[in-house]
C-alpha positions in Angstrom: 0.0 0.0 0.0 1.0 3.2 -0.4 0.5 5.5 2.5 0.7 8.8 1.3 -1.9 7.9 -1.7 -4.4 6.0 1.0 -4.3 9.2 3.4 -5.5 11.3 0.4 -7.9 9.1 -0.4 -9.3 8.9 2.4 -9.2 12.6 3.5 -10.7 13.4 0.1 -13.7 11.1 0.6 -14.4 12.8 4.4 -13.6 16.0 2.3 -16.8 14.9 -0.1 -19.0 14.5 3.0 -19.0 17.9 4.5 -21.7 19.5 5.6 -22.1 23.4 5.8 -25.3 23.3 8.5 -23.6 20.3 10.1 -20.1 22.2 10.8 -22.2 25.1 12.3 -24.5 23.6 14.6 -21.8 21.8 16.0 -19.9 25.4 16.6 -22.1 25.5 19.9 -20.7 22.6 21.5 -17.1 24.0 21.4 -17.3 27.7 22.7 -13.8 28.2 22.1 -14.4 27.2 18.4 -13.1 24.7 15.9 -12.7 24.2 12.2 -15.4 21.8 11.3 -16.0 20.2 8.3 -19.5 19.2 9.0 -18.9 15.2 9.1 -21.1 13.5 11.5 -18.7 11.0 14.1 -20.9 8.1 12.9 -20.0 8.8 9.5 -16.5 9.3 10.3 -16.2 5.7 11.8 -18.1 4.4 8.8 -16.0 5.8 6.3 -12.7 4.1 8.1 -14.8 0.9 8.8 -16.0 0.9 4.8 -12.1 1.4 3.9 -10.7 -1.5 5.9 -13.9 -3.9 4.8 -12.0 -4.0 1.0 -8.7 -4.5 2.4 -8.9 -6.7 5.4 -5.4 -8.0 4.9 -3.9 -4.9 5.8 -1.8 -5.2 8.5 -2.0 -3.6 11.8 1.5 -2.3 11.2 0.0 -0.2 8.2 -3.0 0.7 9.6 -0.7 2.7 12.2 1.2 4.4 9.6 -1.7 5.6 7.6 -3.1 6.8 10.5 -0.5 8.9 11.4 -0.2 10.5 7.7 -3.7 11.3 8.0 -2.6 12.9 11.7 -0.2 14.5 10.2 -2.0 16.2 7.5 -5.1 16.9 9.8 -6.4 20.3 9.5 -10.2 20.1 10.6 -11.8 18.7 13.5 -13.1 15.1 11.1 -10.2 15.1 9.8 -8.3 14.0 13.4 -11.2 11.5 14.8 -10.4 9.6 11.0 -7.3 8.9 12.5 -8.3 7.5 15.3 -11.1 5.8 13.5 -8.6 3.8 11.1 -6.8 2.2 14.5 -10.4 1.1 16.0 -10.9 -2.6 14.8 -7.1 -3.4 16.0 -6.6 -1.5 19.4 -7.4 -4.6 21.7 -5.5 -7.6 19.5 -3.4 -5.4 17.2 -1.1 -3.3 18.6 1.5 -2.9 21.3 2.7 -0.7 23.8 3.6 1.6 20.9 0.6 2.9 21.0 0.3 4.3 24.0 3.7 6.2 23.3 2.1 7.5 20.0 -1.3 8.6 21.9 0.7 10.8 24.2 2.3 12.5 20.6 -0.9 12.6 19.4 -2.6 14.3 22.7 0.2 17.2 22.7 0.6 17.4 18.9 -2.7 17.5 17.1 -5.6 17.2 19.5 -7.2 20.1 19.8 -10.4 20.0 21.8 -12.0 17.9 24.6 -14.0 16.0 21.4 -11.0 14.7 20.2 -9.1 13.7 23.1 -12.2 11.7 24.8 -12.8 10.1 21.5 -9.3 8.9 21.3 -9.7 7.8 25.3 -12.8 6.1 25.3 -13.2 4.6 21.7 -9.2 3.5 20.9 -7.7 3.3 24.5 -10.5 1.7 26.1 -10.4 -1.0 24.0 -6.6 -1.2 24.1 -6.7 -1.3 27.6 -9.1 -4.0 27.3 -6.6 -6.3 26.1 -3.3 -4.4 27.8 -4.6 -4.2 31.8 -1.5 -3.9 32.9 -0.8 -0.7 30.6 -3.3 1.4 32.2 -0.5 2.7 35.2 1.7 4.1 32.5 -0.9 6.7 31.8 -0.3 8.5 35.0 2.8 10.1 33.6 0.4 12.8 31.6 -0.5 14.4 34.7 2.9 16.3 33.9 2.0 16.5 30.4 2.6 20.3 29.3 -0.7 19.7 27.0 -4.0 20.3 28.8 -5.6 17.4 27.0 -3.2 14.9 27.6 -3.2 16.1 30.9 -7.1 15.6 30.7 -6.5 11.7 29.1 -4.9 11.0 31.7 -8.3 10.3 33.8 -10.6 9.9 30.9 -8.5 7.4 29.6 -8.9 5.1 33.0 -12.8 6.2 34.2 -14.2 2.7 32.8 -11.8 1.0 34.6 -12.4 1.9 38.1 -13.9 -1.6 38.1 -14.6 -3.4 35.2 -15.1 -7.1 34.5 -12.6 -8.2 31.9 -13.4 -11.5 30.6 -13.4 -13.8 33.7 -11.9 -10.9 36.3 -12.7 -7.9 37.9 -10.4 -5.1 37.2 -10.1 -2.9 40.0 -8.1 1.4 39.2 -6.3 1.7 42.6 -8.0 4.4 44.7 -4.3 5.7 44.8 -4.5 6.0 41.1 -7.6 8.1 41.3 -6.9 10.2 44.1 -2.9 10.8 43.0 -4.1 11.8 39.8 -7.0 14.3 40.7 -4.4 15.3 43.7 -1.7 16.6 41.3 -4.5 18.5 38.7 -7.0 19.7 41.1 -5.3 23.5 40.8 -4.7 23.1 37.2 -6.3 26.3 35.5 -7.4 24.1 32.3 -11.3 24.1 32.8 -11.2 20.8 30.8 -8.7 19.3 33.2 -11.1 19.9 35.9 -13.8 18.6 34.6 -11.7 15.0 33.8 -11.1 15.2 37.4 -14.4 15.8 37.9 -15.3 12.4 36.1 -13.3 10.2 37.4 -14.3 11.3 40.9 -17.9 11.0 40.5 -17.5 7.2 38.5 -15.1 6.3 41.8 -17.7 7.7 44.3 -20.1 5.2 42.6 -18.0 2.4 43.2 -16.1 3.8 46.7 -18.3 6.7 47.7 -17.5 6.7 51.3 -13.2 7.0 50.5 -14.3 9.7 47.3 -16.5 11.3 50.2 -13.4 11.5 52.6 -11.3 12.9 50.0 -13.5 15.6 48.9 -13.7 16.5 52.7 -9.3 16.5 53.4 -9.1 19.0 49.9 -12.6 20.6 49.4 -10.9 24.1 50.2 -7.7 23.2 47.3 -10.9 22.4 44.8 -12.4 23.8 41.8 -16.4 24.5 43.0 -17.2 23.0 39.4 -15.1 20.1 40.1 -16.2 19.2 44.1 -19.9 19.4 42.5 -19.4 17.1 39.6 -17.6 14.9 41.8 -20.9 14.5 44.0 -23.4 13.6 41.2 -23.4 9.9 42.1 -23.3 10.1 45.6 -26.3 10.2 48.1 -28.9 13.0 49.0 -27.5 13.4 52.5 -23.4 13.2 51.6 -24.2 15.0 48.7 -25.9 18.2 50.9 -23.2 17.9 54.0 -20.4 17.8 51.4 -21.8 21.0 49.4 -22.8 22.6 52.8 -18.9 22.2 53.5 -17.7 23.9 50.3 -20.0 26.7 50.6 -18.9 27.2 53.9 -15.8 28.3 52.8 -17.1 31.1 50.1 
């Protein structure tokens, strides 16, 4: 195959699907803008998904490269989920640790919004993960990432796997996962940051409310208001009003 002629291929047919009225009604959902071309993400999946179905014997190796030549020429929002999209059917079985190297180049290089980075979390990593349990640690280096949305990944990429059955096992994130993580970012001034944090708190509290409830207590005064309340979503009426009762006593 060659790469270079694939990647235009396949840019020029997402090109050919654009929508004007598309691209600006989905303007509201990012107030900070984007370039849009007006693709649907359903179509975007289908368009990778369609590509692959004529040439199922290409390898996972090539899949890899052609995704990062699309990355690479990536200039609209589409345009960066159909590179992710092309690595889909082969992130569980398919690829390596490798990935996980390239998804941390990817989050400070050409992700752009909080669209992108939880698609490539929760649609490529999850299923990575899936088949790589004992990978998910290694993403706690992104804390430190100078790029807000790897710095974001870093708990998306692990909030289906505070516990998660995984074929004939439970798979359990370590509480000291959760809470070093949302520890380290709780002062970070990225609103998307916080609101990761956020996440993965209020998934914990689900599983662990009365340890997510303790933690809230020890740093409620170190967090974000928007953060502490999303945090509290899943937890009950009465922990949910004493916990809120303590962070607006400190207003």
């Amino acid at each position: 195959m060659d790469v270079e002629t694939a990647a235009g291929d396949l840019l020029g047919s997402l090109a050919a699907r654009a929508d004007a009225d598309v691209a600006l009604g989905v303007q509201r959902y990012f107030p900070e803008g984007i370039r849009a071309l007006g693709v649907r993400n359903a179509s975007v999946v289908q368009l990778a998904n369609d590509w692959f179905r004529e040439r199922r014997d290409v390898p996972a190796a090539t899949r890899m490269a052609l995704a990062e030549e699309v990355l690479s020429r990536a200039s609209h929002h589409e345009e960066v989920l159909l590179g992710f999209a092309l690595l889909h059917r082969v992130a569980r079985t398919g690829l390596g640790g490798e990935l996980l190297q390239r998804s941390e180049y990817w989050l400070e290089t050409y992700v752009s919004n909080w669209a992108q980075c939880d698609d490539l979390c929760l649609k490529l990593l999850y299923p990575f993960f899936l088949g790589h349990l004992d990978r998910i640690p290694q993403t706690r280096r992104w804390v430190a990432s100078p790029s807000p949305w790897a710095r974001r990944a870093a708990n998306v990429a692990v909030v289906k796997f505070v516990r998660r059955t995984v074929g004939r096992t439970t798979f359990e994130l370590p509480l000291s996962h959760v809470f070093g993580n949302c520890t380290r970012l709780m002062r970070d001034d990225d609103v998307y940051v916080q609101k990761g944090c956020g996440w993965l708190l209020k998934v914990t509290g689900a599983v662990h409310p009365d340890e997510v409830a303790a933690f809230l207590r020890t740093w409620h005064t170190d967090m974000n208001r928007d953060t502490f309340r999303y945090a509290l979503e899943k937890m009950d009426e009465e922990t949910r009003a004493s916990l809120m009762a303590l962070k607006s006593s400190r207003r």
